[in-house]
N, CA and C atoms as a LAMMPS dump frame, in Angstrom:
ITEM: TIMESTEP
0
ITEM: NUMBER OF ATOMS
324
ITEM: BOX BOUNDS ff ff ff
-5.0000000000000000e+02 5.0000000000000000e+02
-5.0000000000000000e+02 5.0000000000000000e+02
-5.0000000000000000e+02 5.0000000000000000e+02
ITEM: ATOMS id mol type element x y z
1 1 1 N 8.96 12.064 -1.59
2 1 2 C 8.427 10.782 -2.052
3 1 3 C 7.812 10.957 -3.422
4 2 1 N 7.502 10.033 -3.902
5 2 2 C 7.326 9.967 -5.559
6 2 3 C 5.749 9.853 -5.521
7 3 1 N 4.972 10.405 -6.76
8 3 2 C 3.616 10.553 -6.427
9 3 3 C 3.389 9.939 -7.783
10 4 1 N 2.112 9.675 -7.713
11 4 2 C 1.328 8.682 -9.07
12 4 3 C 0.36 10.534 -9.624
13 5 1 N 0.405 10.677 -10.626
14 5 2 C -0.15 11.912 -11.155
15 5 3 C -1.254 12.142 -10.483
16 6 1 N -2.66 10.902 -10.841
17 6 2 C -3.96 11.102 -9.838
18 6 3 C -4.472 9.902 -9.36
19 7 1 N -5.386 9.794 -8.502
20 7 2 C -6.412 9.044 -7.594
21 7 3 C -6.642 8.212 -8.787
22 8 1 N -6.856 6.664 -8.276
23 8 2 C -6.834 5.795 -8.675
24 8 3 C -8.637 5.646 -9.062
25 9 1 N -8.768 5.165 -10.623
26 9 2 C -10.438 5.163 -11.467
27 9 3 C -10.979 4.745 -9.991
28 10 1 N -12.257 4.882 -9.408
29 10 2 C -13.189 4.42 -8.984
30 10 3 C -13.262 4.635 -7.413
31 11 1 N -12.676 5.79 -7.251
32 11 2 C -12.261 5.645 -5.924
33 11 3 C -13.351 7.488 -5.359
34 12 1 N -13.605 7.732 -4.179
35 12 2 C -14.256 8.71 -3.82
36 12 3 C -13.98 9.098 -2.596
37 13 1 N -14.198 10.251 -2.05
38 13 2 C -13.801 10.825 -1.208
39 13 3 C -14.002 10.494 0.093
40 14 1 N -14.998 9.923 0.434
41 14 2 C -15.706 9.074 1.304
42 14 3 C -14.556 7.87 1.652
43 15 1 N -13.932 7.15 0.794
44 15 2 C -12.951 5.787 0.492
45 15 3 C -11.942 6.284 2.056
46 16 1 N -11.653 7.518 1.695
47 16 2 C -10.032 8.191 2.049
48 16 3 C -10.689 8.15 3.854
49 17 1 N -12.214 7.918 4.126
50 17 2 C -12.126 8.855 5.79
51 17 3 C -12.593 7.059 5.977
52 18 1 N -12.341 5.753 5.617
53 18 2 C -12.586 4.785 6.256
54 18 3 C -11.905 4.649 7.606
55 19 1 N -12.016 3.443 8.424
56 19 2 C -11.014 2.905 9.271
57 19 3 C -9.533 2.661 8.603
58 20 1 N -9.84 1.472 7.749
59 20 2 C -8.42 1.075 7.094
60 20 3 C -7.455 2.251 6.359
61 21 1 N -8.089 3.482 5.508
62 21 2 C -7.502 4.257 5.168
63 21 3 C -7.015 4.919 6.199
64 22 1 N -8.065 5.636 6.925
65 22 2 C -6.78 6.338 8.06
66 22 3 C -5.806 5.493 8.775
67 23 1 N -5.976 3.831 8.927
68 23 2 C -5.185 3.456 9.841
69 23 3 C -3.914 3.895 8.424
70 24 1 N -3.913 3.679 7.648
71 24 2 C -2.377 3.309 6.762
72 24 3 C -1.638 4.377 6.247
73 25 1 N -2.921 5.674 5.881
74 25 2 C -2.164 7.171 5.354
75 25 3 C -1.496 7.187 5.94
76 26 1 N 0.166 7.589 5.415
77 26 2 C 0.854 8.231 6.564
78 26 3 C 1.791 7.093 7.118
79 27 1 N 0.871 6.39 7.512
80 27 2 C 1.645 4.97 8.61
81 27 3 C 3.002 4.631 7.724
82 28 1 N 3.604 3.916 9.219
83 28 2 C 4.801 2.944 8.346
84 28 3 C 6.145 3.986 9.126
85 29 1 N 7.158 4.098 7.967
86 29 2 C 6.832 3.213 6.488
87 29 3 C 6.821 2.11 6.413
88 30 1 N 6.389 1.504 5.799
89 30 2 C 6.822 -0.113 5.561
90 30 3 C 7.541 -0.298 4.317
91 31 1 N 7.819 -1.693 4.818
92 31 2 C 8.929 -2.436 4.392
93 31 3 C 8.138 -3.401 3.126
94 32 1 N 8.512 -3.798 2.01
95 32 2 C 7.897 -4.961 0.901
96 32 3 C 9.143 -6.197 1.473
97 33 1 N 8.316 -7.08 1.661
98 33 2 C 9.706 -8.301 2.173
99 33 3 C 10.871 -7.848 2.094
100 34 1 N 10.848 -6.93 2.98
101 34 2 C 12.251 -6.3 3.736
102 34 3 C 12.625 -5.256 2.841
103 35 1 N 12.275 -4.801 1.525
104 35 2 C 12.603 -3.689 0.978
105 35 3 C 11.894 -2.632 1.292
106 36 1 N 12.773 -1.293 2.118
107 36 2 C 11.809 -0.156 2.745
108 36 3 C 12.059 0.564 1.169
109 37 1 N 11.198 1.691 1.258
110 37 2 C 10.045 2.375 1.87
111 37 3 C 9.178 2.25 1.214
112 38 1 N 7.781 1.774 1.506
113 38 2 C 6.463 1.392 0.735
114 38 3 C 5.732 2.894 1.911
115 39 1 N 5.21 3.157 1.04
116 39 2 C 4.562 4.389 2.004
117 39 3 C 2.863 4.523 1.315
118 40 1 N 2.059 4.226 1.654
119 40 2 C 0.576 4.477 1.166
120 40 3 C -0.101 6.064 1.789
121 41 1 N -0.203 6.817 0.666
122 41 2 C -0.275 8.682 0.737
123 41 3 C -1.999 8.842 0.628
124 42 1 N -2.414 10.034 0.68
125 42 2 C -3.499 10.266 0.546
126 42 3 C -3.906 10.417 -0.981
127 43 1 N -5.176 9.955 -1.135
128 43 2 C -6.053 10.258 -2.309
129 43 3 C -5.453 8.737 -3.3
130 44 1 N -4.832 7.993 -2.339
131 44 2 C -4.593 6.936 -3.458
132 44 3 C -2.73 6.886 -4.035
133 45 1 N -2.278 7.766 -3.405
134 45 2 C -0.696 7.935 -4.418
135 45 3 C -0.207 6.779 -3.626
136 46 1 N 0.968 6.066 -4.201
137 46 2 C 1.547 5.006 -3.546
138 46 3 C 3.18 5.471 -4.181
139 47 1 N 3.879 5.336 -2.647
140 47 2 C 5.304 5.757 -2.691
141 47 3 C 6.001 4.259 -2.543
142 48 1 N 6.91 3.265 -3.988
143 48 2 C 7.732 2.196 -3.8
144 48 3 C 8.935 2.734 -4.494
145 49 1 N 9.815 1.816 -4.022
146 49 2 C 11.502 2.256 -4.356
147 49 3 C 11.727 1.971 -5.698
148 50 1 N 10.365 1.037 -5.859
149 50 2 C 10.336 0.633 -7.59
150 50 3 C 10.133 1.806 -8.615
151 51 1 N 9.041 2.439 -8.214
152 51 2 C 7.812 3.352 -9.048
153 51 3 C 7.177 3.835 -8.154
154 52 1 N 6.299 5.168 -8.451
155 52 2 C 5.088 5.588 -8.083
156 52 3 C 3.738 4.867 -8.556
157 53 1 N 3.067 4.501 -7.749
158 53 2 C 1.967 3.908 -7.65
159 53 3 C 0.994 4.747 -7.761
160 54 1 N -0.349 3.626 -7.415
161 54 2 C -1.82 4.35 -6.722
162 54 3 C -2.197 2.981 -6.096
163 55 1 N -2.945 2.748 -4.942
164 55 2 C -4.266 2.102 -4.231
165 55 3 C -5.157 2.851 -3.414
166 56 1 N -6.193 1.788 -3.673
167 56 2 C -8.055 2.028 -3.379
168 56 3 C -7.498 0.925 -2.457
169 57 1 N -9.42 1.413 -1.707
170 57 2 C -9.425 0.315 -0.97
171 57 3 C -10.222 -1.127 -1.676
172 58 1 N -10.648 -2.357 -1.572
173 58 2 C -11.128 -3.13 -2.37
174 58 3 C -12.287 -3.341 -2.122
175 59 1 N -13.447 -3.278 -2.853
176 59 2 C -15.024 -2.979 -2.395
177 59 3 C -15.42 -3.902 -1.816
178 60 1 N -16.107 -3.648 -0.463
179 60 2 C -16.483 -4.684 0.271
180 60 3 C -15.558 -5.516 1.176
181 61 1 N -14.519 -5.355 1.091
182 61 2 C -13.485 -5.8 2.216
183 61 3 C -12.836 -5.002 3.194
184 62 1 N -12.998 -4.51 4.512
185 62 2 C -12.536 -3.948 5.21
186 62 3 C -11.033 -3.788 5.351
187 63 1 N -10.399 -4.727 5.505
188 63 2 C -8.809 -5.315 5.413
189 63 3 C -8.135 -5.02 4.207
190 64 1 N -8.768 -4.791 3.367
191 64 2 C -7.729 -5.282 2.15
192 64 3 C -7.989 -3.635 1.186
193 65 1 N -7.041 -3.591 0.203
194 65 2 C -6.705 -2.739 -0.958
195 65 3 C -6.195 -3.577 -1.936
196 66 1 N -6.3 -2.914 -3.198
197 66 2 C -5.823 -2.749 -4.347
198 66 3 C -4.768 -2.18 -4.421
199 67 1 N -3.467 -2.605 -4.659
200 67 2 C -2.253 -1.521 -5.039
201 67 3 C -1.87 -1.863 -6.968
202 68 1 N -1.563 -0.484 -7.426
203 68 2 C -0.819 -1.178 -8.436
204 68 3 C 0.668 0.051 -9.143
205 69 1 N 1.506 -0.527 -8.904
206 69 2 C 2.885 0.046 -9.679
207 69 3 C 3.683 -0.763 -10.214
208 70 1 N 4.584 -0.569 -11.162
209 70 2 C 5.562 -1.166 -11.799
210 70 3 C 4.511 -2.175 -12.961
211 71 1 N 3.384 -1.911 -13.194
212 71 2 C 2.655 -2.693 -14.263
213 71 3 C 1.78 -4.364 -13.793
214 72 1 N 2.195 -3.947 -12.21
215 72 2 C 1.598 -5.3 -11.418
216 72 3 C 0.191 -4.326 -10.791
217 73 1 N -0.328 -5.089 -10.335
218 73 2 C -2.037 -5.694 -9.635
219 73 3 C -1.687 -6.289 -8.266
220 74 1 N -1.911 -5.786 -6.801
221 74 2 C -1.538 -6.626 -5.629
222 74 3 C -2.785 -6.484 -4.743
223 75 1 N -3.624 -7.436 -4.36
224 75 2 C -4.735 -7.219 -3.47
225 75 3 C -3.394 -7.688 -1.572
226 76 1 N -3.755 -6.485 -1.208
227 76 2 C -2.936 -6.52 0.127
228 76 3 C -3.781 -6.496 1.292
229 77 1 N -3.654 -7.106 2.196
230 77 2 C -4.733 -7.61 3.043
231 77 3 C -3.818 -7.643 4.518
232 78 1 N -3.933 -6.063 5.065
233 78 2 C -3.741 -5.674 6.688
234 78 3 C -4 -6.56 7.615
235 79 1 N -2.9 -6.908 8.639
236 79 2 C -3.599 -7.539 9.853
237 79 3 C -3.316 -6.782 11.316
238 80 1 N -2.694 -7.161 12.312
239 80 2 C -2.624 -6.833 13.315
240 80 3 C -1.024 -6.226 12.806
241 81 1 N -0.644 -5.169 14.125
242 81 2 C 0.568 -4.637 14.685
243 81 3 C 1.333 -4.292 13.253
244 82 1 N 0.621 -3.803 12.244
245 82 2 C 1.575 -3.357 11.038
246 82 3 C 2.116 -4.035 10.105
247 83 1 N 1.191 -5.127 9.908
248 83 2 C 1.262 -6.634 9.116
249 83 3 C 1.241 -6.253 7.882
250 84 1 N 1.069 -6.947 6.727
251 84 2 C 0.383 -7.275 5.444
252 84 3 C 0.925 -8.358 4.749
253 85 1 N 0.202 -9.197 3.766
254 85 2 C 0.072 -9.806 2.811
255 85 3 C 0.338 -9.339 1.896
256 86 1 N 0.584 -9.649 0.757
257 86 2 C 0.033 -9.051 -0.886
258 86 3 C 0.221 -10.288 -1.717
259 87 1 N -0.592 -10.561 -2.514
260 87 2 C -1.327 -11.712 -3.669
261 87 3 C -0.983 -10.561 -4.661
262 88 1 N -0.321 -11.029 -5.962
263 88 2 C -0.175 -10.419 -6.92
264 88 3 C -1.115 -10.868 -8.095
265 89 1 N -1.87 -10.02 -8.45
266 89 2 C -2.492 -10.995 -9.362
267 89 3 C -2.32 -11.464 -10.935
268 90 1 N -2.565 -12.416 -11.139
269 90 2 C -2.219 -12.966 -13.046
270 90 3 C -1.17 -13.97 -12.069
271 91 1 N -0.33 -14.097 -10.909
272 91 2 C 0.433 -15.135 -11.156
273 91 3 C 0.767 -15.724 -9.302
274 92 1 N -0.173 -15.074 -8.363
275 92 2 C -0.358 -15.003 -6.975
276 92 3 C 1.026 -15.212 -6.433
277 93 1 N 1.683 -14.643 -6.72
278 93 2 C 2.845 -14.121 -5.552
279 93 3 C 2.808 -13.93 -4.198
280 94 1 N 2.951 -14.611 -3.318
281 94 2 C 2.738 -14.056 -2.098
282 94 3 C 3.66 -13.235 -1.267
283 95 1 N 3.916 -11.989 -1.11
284 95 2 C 4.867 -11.229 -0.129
285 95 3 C 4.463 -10.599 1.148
286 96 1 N 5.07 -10.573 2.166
287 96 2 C 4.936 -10.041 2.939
288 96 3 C 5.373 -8.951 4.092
289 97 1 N 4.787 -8.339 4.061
290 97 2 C 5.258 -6.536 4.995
291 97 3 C 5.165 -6.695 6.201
292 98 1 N 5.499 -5.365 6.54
293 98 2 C 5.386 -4.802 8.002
294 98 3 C 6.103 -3.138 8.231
295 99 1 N 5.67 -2.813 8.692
296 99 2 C 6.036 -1.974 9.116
297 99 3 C 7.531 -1.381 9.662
298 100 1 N 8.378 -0.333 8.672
299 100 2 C 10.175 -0.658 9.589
300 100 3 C 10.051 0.138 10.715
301 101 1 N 11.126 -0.008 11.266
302 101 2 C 11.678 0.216 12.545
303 101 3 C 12.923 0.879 12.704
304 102 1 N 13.3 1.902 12.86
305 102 2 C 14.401 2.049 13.184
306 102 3 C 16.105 2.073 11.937
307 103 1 N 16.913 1.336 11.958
308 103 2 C 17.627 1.658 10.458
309 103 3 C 16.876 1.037 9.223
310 104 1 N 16.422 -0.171 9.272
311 104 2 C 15.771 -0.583 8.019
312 104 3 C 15 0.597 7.475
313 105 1 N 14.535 1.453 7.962
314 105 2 C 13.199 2.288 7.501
315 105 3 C 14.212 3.254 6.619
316 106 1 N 15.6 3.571 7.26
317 106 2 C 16.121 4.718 6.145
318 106 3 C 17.159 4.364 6.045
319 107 1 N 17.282 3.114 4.955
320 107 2 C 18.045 2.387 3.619
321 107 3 C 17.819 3.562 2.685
322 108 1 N 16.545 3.247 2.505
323 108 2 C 16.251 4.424 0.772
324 108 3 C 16.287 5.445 0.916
């Protein structure tokens, strides 16, 4: 998988042992509205079919992160059974994930 060089400004070590972080390290992979593999790594690296990324989590919101690759901004906001949202920001895009399953997961 493709790695972002380092940990995303503002982020601390403490961030990585939350609930929401451990639920997602690792997890998946997921899918971006049906395009696999979105994979969220430790210390912030973010694996898309686009680019290598980074996301934090977003201060003060349990649910949600910061992602950013390909020169976009996405506040993504977890729900139940391997969900997500993402709001892009500068122009609110709304897309939505989940978690693949089975062949969708290894397209890429």
């Amino acid at each position: 998988l493709s790695q972002a060089a380092e940990s995303p400004a503002g982020t601390t070590d403490a961030m990585w042992e939350t609930p929401l972080a451990k639920r997602i390290i690792g997890a998946g992979p997921f899918a971006w509205a049906g395009t696999p593999v979105i994979a969220f790594l430790d210390k912030g690296r973010l694996h898309t079919p686009w680019a290598p990324g980074t996301w934090r989590l977003k201060d003060g919101e349990a649910d949600k992160v910061i992602a950013e690759f390909v020169g976009a901004k996405c506040e993504i906001t977890f729900g139940s059974c391997g969900t997500f949202t993402s709001v892009r920001q500068g122009d609110g895009d709304v897309v939505h994930g989940s978690i693949t399953i089975g062949e969708a997961a290894r397209k890429r």
